[in-house]
C-alpha positions in Angstrom: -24.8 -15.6 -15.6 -28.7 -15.5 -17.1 -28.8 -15.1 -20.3 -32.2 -12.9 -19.9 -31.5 -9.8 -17.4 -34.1 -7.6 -15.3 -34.0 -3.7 -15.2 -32.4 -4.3 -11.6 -29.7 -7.2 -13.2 -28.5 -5.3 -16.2 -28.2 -2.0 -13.7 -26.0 -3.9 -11.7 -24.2 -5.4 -14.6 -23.5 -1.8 -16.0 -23.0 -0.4 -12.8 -25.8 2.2 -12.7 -28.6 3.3 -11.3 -32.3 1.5 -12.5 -33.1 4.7 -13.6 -30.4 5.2 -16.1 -31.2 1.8 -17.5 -34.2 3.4 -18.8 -32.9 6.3 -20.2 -30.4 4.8 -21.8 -33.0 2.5 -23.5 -34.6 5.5 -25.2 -31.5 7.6 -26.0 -28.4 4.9 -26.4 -30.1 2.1 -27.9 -30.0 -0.4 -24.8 -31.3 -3.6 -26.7 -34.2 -4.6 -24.7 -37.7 -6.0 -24.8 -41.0 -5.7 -22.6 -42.3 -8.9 -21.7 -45.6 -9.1 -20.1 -44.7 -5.2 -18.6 -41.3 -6.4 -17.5 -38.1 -5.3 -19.2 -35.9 -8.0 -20.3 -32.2 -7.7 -21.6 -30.4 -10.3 -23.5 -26.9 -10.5 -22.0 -25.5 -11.2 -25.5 -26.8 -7.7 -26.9 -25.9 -5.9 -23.9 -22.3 -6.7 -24.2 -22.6 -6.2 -28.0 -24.3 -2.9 -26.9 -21.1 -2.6 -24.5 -18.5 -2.9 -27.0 -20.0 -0.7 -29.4 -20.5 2.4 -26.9 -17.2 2.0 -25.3 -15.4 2.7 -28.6 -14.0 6.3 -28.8 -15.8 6.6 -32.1 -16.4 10.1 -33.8 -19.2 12.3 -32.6 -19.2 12.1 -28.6 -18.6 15.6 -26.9 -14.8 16.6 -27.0 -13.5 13.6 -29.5 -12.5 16.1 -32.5 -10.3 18.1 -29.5 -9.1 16.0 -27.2 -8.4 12.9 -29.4 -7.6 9.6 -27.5 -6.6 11.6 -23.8 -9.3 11.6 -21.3 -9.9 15.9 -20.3 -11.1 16.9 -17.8 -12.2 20.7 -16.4 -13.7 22.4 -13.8 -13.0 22.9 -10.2 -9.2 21.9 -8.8 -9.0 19.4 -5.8 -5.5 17.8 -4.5 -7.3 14.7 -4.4 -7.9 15.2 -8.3 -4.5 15.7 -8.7 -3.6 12.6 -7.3 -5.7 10.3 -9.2 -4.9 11.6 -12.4 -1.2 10.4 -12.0 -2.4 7.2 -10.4 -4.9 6.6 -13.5 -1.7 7.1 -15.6 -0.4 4.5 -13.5 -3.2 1.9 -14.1 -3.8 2.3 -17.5 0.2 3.0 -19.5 -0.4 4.5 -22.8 -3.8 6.6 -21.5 -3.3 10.3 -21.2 -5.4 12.2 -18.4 -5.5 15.5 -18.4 -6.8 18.4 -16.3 -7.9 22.1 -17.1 -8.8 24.7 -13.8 -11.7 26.7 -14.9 -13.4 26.7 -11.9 -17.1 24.8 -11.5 -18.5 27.2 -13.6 -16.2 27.3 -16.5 -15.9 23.2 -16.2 -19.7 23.3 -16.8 -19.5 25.7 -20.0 -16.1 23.8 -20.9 -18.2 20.4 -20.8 -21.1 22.4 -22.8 -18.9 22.8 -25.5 -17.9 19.7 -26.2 -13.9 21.2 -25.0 -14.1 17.9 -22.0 -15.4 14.7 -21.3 -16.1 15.0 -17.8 -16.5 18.8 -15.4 -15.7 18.4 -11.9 -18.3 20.9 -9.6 -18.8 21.7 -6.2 -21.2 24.3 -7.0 -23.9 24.6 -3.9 -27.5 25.5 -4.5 -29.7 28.3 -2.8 -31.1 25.6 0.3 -27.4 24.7 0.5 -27.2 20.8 1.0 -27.4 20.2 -2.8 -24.7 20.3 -5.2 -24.4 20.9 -8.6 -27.8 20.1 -10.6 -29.4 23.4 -10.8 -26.8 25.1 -12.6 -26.2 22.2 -14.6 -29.7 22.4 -15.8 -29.1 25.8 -16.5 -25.6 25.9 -18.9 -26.1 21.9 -20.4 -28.1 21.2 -23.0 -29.2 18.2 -21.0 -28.9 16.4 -18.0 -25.6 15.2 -17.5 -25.0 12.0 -15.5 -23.5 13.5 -12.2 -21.2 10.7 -10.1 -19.5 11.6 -6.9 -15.8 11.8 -6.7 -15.6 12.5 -2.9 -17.3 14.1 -0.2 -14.7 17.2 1.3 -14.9 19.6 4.3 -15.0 23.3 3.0 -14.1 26.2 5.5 -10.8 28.8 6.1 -7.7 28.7 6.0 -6.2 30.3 9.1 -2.6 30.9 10.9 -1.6 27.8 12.9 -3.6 28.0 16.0 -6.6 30.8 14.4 -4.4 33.8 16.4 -7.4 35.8 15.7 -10.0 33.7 17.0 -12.2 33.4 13.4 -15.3 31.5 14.0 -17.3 33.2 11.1 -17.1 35.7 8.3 -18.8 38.2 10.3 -15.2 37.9 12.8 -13.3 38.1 9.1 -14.8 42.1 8.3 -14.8 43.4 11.8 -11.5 42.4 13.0 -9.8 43.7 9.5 -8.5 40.4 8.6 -6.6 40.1 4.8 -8.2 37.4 2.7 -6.8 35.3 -0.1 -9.7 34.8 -2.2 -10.8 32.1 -4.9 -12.1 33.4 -8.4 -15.8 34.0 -9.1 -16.9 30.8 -10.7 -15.8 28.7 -8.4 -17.7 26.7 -5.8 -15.4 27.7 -2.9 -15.9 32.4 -4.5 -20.1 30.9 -4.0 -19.6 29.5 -0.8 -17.9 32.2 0.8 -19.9 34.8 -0.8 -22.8 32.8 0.4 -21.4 33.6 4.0 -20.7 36.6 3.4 -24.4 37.7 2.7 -25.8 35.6 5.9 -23.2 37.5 8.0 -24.4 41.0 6.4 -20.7 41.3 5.5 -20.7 43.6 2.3 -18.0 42.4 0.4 -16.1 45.8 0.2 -15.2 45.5 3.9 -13.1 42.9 3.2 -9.6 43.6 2.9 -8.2 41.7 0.2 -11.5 40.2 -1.7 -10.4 41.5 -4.3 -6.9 39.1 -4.5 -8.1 36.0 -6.4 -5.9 32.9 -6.6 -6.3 30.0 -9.0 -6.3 26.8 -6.2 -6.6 26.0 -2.9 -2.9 25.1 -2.6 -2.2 28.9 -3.5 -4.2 30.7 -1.1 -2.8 28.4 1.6 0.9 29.7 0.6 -0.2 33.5 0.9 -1.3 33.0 4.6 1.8 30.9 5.2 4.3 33.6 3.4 2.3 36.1 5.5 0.8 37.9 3.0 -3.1 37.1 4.4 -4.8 35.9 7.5 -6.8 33.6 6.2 -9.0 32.3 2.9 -11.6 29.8 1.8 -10.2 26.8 1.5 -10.4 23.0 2.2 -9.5 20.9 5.1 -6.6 19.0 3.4 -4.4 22.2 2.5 -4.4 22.7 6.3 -2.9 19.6 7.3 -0.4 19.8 3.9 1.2 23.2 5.1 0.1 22.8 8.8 -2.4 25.3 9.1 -5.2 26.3 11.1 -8.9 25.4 9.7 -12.6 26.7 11.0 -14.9 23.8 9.4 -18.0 25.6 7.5 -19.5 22.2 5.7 -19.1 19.3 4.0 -19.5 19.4 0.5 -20.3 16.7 -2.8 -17.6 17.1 -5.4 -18.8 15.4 -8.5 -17.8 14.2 -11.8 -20.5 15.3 -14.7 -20.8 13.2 -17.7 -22.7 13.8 -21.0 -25.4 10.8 -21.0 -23.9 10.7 -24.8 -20.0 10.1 -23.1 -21.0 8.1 -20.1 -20.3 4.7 -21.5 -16.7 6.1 -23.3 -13.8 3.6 -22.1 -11.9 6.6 -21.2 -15.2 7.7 -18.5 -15.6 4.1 -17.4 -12.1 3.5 -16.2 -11.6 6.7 -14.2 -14.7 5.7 -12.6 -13.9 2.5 -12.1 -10.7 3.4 -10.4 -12.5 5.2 -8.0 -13.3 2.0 -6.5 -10.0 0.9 -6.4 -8.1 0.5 -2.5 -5.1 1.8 -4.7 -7.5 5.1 -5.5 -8.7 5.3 -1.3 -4.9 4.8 -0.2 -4.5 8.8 -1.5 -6.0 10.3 1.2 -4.3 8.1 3.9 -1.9 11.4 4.6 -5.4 13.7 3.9 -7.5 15.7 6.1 -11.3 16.0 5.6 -11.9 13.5 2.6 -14.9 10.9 2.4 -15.2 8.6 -0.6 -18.1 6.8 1.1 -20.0 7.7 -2.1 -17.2 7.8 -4.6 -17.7 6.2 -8.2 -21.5 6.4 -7.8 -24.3 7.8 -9.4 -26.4 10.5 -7.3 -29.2 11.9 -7.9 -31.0 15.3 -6.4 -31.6 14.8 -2.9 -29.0 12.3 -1.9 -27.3 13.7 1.3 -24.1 15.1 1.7 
């Protein structure tokens, strides 16, 4: 390999976007030097660089709490589930753990230094973006947001949709019991979101009030009878053979303190994402993508 590297070499060699290389320049220390207005990067002092950022040294959000085990918080997913016993798998002796607060609480969780990475689905007011205007609300700075999957969103229904749901508006007139998610999570945001484009107030929904902690739950009170349908993902249908009305697809991301990106803990759950052995877990799932999985996006990438 070149011993000299360009911005667009030593992004590839760290796995990041051009643009990162740059900030990480001014805030990490990337050893680099401009050369007739080009940046230049001597391999040597990169991986120097490398060695000494991936060290889970004192001072990066979460170390004094979590000690050597990877945290993470935020919004549930079964996919999530999944790869957290598959990263145990990969790397023996490595702890990952996760916390369900929700987007929200993931975000506040991440804030204060209680987790290395937050896991968010949280939709903006135009509703094709994901998850960087609040973060630029409750962080102190932008984090480094990198997808873990691309999902389907809509409800939850009897096999078959008995009751013919196409919308929320069919939810409040026909009397229909909801399972609901908790505020503060992307799936509550989304559904209230439809709620309010309907003209559905809230309170004419029996059973709003009935929050459950994951999708897995809401999907057992519909199949125990106890509601007719609830906000939900694709992949819960096909678990506990249920019906599904598709709303949207929907970025779930990873989001990582600039200061924490380069953590060996970070870098090897990301890196599994690109392993076959991490896209063989939705072989028996509905209404996944990891088309964008392990990378770096940035406002205004599609869905």
């Amino acid at each position: 390999m070149k011993q000299l590297l360009s911005t667009r070499e030593v992004a590839a060699y760290l796995g990041i976007n051009e643009k990162m290389v740059y900030a990480l320049v001014t805030e990490k220390g990337l050893p680099g030097t401009k050369v007739t207005g080009k940046w230049l990067f001597p391999l040597h002092l990169v991986d120097a660089w490398l060695e000494r950022n991936t060290l889970n040294h004192p001072g990066q959000p979460g170390d004094g709490e979590t000690g050597q085990a990877l945290v993470l918080a935020g919004s549930n997913d079964i996919l999530l589930d999944r790869a957290l016993r598959l990263f145990a798998q990969l790397h023996p002796g490595r702890l990952a753990a996760f916390v369900n607060l929700g987007s929200l609480g993931g975000l506040h969780a991440l804030r204060d230094g209680l987790c290395h990475m937050a896991t968010s689905h949280l939709m903006q007011a135009e509703g094709h973006e994901y998850n960087f205007d609040t973060a630029q609300r409750v962080l102190d700075e932008p984090p480094a947001v990198v997808n873990f999957c691309i999902r389907e969103q809509g409800y939850l229904t009897a096999p078959g949709n008995p009751h013919g749901i196409a919308d929320a508006g069919d939810i409040a007139a026909r009397g229909l019991r909801v399972a609901n998610r908790p505020h503060g999570t992307g799936t509550r945001l989304l559904f209230d979101a439809e709620l309010t484009r309907h003209g559905v107030d809230p309170a004419r929904v029996p059973g709003y009030g009935r929050e459950f902690a994951g999708h897995i739950d809401v999907g057992m009170e519909i199949v125990a009878g106890r509601a007719d349908v609830a906000p939900c993902i694709r992949a819960v249908a096909g678990l506990l053979g249920l019906g599904f009305v598709p709303l949207q697809r929907e970025r779930y991301d990873l989001l990582v303190p600039r200061a924490g990106y380069f953590d060996k803990r970070v870098q090897l759950f990301i890196a599994m994402l690109g392993d076959p052995r991490f896209r063989s877990l939705t072989d028996d799932l509905d209404g996944y993508d990891l088309s964008k999985s392990g990378r770096v996006v940035f406002p205004g990438d599609a869905v």
